[in-house]
C-alpha positions as CSV (number, residue, x, y, z in Angstrom):
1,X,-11.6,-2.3,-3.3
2,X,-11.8,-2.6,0.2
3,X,-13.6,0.0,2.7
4,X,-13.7,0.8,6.0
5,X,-16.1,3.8,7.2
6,X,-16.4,4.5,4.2
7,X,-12.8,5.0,3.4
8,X,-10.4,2.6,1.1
9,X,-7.7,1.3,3.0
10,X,-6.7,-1.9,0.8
11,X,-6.8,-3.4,-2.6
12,X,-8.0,-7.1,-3.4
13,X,-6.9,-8.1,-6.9
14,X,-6.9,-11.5,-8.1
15,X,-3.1,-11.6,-7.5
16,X,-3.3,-11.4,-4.0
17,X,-5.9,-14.7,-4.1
18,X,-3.3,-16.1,-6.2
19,X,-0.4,-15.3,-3.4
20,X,-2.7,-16.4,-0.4
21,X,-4.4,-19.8,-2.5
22,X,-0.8,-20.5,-3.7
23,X,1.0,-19.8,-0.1
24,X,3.1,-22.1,1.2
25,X,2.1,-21.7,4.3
26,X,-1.0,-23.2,5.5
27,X,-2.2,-21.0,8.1
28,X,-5.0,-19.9,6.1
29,X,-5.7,-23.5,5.1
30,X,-6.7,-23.9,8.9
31,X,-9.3,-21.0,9.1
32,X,-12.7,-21.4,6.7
33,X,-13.2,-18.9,3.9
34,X,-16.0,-17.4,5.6
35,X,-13.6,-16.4,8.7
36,X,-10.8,-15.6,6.7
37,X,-10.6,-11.3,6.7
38,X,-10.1,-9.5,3.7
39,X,-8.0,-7.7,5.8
40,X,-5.6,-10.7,5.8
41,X,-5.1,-10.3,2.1
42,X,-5.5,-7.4,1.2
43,X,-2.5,-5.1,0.1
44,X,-2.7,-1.6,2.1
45,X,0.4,0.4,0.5
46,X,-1.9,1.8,-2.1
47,X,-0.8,3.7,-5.0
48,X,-3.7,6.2,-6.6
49,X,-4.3,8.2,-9.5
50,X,-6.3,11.4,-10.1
51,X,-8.1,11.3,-13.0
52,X,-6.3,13.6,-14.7
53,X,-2.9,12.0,-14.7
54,X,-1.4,11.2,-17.5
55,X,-1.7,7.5,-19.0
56,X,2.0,8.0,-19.3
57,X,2.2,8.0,-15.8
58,X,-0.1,5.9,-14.7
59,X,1.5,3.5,-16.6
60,X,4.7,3.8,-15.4
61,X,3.7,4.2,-11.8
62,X,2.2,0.2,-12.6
63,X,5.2,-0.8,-14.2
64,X,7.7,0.7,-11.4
65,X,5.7,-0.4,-8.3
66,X,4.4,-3.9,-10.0
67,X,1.0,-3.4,-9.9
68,X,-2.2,-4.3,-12.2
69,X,-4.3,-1.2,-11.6
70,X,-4.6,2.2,-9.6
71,X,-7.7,3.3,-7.7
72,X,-8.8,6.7,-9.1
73,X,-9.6,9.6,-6.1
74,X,-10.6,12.7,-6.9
75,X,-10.9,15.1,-3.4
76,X,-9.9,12.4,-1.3
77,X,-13.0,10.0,-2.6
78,X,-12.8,7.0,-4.8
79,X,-14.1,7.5,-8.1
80,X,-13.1,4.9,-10.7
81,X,-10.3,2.1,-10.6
82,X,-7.1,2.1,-13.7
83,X,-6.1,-1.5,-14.6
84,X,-3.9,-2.7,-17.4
85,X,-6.7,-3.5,-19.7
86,X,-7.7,-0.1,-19.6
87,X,-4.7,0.9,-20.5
88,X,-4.4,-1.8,-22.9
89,X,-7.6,-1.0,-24.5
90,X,-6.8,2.8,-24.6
91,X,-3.4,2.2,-26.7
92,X,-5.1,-0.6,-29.4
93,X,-7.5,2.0,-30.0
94,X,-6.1,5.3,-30.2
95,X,-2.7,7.4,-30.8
96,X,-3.7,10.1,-29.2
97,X,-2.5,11.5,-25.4
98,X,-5.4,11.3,-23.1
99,X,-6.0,11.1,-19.5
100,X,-6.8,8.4,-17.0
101,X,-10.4,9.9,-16.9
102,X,-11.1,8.9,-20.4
103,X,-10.2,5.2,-19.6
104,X,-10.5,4.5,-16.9
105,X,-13.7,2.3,-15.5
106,X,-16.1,4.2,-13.3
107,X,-17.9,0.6,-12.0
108,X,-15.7,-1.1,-9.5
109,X,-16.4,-3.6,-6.3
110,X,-15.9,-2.5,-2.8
111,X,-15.9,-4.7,0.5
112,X,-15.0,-3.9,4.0
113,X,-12.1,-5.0,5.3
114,X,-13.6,-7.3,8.0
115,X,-15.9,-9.5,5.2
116,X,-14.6,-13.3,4.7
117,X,-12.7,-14.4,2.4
118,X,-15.5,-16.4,1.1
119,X,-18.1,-13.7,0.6
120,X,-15.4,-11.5,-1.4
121,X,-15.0,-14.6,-3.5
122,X,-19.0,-14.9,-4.1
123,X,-18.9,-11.1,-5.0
124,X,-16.1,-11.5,-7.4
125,X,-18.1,-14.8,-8.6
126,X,-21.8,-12.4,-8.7
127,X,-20.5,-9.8,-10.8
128,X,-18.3,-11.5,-13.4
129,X,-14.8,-10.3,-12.3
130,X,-13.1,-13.8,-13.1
131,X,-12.9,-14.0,-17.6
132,X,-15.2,-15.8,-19.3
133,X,-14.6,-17.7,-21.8
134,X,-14.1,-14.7,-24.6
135,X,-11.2,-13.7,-22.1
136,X,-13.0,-10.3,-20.8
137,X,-13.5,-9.4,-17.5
138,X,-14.8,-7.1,-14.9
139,X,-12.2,-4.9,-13.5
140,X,-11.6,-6.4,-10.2
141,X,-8.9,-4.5,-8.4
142,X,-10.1,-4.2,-4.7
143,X,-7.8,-1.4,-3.0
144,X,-8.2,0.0,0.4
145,X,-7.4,3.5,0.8
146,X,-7.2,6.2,3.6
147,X,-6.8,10.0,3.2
């Protein structure tokens, strides 16, 4: 997730590293890591759940708007982030209706939109978002958001 005075404006997620690593352009091949903005990445038109939406719903909000996860806001703050595995995990588990709330994953990483490229990668690298070799990981959906 991506803050700025203490307010989400943008989303980070590992597809977006993908897009800007895989990028046919090389403008950002010029510029180090560590001067590279998350801002530059980031993806700002940010979809969001409450936490008592509907995994229905959440799901096909993901599905319409091709995206892996939704930041979770409750009274205009960030509470928790919804990603596919949650959803995932809910459905292997379960048959019955719940709500985002009960899925979704309350420990999340924030940055602020003017930290390098490089540092969000160490952060990402500190806290085990990229799988290990069982094939978990930490959810790592960085959003910025603005109310």
């Amino acid at each position: 997730m991506v803050e700025y005075e203490g307010t989400l404006v943008g989303v980070i997620a590992k597809y977006d590293l993908a897009k800007m690593l895989e990028s046919s352009e090389a403008g950002w091949r010029r510029r180090h890591q560590d001067r590279t903005l998350a801002k530059t990445i980031m993806s700002e038109n940010l979809l969001t759940a409450s936490p008592e939406t509907s995994l229905v719903n959440a799901g096909q909000e993901m599905i319409t708007n091709g995206v892996g996860c939704l930041p979770v806001v409750k009274d205009g703050e960030l509470v928790g982030i919804f990603t596919e595995t949650d959803l995932v995990t809910y459905f292997a588990t379960t048959d019955s209706k719940g709500q985002v709330k009960t899925t979704m994953t309350g420990s999340f990483l924030t940055c602020h939109r003017h930290h390098s490229i490089n540092h969000v990668l160490r952060d990402m690298e500190t806290n085990h978002v990229f799988p290990d070799r069982s094939g978990r990981e930490r959810h790592c959906c960085w959003h910025n958001y603005t109310h």
